[in-house]
N, C-alpha and C positions, 0 to 999 in steps of 0.2 A: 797466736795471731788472731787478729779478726779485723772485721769488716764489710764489703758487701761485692757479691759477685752480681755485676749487673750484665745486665744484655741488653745492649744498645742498638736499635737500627738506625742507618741514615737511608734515602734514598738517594742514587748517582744516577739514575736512569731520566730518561727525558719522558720518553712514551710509556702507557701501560703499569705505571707502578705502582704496586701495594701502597696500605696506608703504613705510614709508620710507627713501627712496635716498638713498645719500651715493654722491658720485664728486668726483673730482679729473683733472681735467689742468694739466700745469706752464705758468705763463705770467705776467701781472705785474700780477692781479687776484685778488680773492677776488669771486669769483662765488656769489651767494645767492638758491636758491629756493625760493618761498615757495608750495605748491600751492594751489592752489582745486579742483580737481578730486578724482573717486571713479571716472572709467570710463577706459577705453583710449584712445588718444587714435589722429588720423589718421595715416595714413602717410604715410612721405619723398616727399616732391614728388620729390626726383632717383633715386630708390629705394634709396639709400642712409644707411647708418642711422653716426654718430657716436658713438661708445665713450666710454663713464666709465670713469675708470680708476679704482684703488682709492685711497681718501684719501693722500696722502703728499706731499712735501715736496721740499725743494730749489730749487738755482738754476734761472732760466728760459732755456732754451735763445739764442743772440744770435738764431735767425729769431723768436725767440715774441717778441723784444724787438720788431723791425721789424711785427709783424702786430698787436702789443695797441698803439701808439701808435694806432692807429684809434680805439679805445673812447674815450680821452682827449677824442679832438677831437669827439665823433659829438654830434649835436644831437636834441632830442626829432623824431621821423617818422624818424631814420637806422633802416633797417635793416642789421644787420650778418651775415656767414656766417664759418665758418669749419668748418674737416673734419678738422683736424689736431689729435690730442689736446695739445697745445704749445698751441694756440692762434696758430700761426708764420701760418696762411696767412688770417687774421682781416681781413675787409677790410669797407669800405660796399659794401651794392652798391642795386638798385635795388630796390624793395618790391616791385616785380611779378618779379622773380627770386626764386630758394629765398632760403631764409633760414633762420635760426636766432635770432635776436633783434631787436625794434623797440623804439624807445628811445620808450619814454611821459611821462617826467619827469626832471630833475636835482632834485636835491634836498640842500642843502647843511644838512650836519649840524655846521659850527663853533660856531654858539650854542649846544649842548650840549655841545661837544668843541673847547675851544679849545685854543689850543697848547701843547703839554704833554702835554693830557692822553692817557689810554693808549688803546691802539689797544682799541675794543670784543671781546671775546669772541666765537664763534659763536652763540651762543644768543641772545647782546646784541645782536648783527647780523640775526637774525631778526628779534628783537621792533621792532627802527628799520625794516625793510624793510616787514615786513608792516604796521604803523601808515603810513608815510609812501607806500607806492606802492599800497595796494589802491584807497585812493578815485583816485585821481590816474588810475591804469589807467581805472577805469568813468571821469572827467570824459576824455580822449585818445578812450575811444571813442567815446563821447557818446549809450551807451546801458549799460546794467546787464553786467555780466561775470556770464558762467554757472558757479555753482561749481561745477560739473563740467563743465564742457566742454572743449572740445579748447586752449584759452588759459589757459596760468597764469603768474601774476604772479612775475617775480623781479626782481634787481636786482644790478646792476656794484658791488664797494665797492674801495676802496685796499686795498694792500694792507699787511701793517706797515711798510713801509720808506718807500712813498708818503706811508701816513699819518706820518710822522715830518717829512717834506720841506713839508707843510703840507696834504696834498690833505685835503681834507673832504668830494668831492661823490658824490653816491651816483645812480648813473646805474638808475632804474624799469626794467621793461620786460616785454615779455610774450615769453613763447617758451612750445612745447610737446614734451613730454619721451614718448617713449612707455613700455609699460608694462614691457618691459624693462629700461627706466632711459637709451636714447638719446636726444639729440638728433635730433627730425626738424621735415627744412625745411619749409617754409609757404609759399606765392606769396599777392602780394598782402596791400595793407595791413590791417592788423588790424581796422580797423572796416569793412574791405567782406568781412570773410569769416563765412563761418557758423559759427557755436560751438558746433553738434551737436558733439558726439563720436562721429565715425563714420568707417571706413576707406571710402577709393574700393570700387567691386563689383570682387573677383577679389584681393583681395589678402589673402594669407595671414599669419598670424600665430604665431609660435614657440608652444612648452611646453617652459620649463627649470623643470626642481626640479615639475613638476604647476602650476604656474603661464602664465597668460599670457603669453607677451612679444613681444621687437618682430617687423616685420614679417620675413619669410626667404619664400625661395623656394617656391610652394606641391609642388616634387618633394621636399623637405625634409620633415621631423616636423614637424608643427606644431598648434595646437588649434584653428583655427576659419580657413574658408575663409569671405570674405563674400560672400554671394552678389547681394545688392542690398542699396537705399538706398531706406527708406519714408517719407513726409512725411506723420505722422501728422493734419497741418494739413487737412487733404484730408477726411478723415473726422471730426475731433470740432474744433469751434470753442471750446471751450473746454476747460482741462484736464480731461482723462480719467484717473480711478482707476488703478491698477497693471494690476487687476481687466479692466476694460475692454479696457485696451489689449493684454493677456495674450490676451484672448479674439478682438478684431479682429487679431492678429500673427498667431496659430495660422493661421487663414483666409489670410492674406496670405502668410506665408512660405512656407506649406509649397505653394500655389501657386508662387511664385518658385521654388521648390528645384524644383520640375518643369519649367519652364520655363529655369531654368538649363542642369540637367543633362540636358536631352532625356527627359526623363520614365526618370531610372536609378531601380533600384527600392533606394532610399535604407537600408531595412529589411534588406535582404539582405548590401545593403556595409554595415551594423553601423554607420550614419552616425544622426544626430539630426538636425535643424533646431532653431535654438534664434533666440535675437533677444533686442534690449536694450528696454529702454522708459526714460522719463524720466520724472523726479521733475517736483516744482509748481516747485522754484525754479529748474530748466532751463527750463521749458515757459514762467514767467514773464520769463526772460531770452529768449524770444526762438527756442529750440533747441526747434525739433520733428522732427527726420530721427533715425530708429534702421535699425539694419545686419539684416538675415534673414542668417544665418549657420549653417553647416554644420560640425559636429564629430561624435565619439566619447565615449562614456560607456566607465569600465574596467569591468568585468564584477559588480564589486559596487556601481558606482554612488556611487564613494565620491570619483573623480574626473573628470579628462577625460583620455584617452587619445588617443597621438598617431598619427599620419591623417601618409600620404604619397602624393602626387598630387591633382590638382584633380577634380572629378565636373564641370567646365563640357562642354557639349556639342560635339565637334565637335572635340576637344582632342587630342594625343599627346604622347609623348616625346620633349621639345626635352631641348637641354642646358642644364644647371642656371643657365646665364649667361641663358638665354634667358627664365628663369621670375621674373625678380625682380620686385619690385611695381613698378608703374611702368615697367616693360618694353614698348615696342609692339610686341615680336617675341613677349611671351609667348604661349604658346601650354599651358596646365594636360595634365595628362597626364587621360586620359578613364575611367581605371582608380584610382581612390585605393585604398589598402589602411590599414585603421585597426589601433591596438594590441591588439583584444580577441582704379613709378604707371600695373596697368591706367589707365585714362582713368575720371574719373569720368564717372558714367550721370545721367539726367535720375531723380529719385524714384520710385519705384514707386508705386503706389496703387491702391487700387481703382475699379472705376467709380461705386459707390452714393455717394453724398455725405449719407446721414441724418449727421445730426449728433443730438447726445447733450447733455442738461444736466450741468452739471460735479456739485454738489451732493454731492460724497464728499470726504471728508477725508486718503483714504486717498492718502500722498505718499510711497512706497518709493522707495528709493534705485534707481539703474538696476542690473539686474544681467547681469553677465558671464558667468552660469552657464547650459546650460542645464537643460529643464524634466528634472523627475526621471525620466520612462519617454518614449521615444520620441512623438513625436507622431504621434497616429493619420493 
């Protein structure tokens, strides 16, 4: 076989969303995805992160041959991995192992495209994936998919040569991408995992181009160290305004940021506390946890500037191997300097539990930035 395994984003979201990625790895699929999200998404279960390569073409390697017969045979609940931009080392493995994609649906597209007819377009392969796998994802889970959350919906297609040989079926599924534009793996089947969009506490997150991306080593540049995981569930029983939750994070984060970093004096190292909040159609899917996070404003405030070393308490100067996300050996250095799979944690929260009537309209999209002047 050969071909090209591509990865396609669209964006579906109205507020807040990424630029759109196009990447390609060689292999004997055309791979299409279809985003539902607007925020960053979790980090690599194995702490490492899987490259897009740039759209292009060609034959598929003979191991990418041996590694994409997987896909062919895989059943809806397969999950699949693979690490190899080839797609050579593409195998099932078990849902509670990392992973990279869980098959939701087949989906045979011959009654529109009988034989003969021409292999779909990209764009044509969007509008089929998105129509035929978004409900099919929420009926697999057997609860509502969060349009920004950490799952989005894409889909396995033939590719032209397959589709010539007869293949028609279009294999659903969900994976999540981060904002870099990687592949990162997931443990655990799709409907027992939480759809916040939120990094494990301790795990840092690049800045290429003034942008977000994926997770790197926090001795590295990078824009936002997380310093915890809040479950807003704790404090308001029904959604809460942008407003609200802006006002209850300030209180909560910049406690955690003391509590992190051993009470560093955060003003000094030229550091912010910033934090994500969630929209109504998160909050009604189900995703109440947002990240307390640690960055750099650049001196006009125009962006975010990049920050080397972790401010976690109690930390030094491992070597760079030692810092990755998801590391047990990591150990943050105790000193960051700004430009001007830690293990997940149980939620943070506060201890008051007033709860709040929903009664606001107001539904902003989550945002990745943070507040304009440092928080007092």
């Amino acid at each position: 076989m050969s071909g090209l395994l591509q990865r396609l984003r669209i964006d579906t979201s109205t507020a807040g969303s990424r630029p759109f990625l196009v990447g390609a790895v060689v292999g004997a699929l055309v791979t299409l995805l279809i985003s539902m999200t607007a925020a960053s998404p979790e980090g690599s279960a194995s702490g490492k992160s899987i490259a897009a390569n740039p759209l292009g073409g060609g034959p598929a390697s003979p191991d990418a041959q041996a590694g994409t017969r997987y896909v062919f045979a895989a059943k809806v609940g397969t999950c699949l991995m693979w690490q190899r931009d080839d797609g050579a080392d593409m195998k099932q493995v078990n849902c509670e192992e990392p992973h990279v994609f869980e098959v939701t649906q087949i989906v045979d597209v011959s009654a529109d495209y009988p034989a003969g007819a021409p292999v779909p377009d990209t764009d044509t392969w969007r509008k089929i994936a998105k129509q035929r796998c978004t409900k099919g994802a929420e009926r697999y889970l057997g609860k509502k998919l969060d349009p920004e959350g950490k799952l989005q919906v894409s889909a396995l297609a033939p590719n032209e040569q397959d589709w010539k040989l007869g293949s028609r079926d279009l294999r659903c599924g969900l994976w999540r991408i981060g904002p870099g534009g990687s592949l990162q793996p997931t443990v655990g089947p799709a409907a027992e995992q939480d759809q916040s969009n939120v990094w494990a506490t301790g795990t840092c997150l690049g800045l290429v181009d003034g942008a977000v991306g994926d997770p790197v080593p926090c001795a590295q540049k990078h824009s936002y160290e997380m310093i915890s995981i809040v479950n807003l569930r704790t404090k308001f029983k029904s959604y809460p305004s942008t407003t609200k939750q802006n006002t209850y994070l300030d209180k909560v984060c910049n406690k955690e940021a003391r509590s992190y970093s051993g009470g560093k004096d955060l003003e000094k190292l030229k550091l912010i506390v910033a934090w994500d909040t969630r929209s109504k159609a998160s909050w009604q899917a189900g995703s109440y946890l947002v990240n307390c996070k640690v960055g750099a404003l650049l001196k006009d405030k125009s962006g975010l500037a990049p920050v080397e070393g972790s401010i976690r308490a109690g930390g030094d100067d491992k070597k760079k191997q030692d810092d990755k996300p998801g590391s047990k050996a990591s150990k943050p250095s105790s000193a960051p300097k700004s430009g001007t799979e830690p293990k997940d944690e149980e939620p943070a929260t506060e201890p008051e539990q007033n709860d709040e009537p929903d009664g606001s309209s107001d539904d902003e999209a989550p945002s990745d930035e943070p507040p304009p002047d440092p928080p007092e």
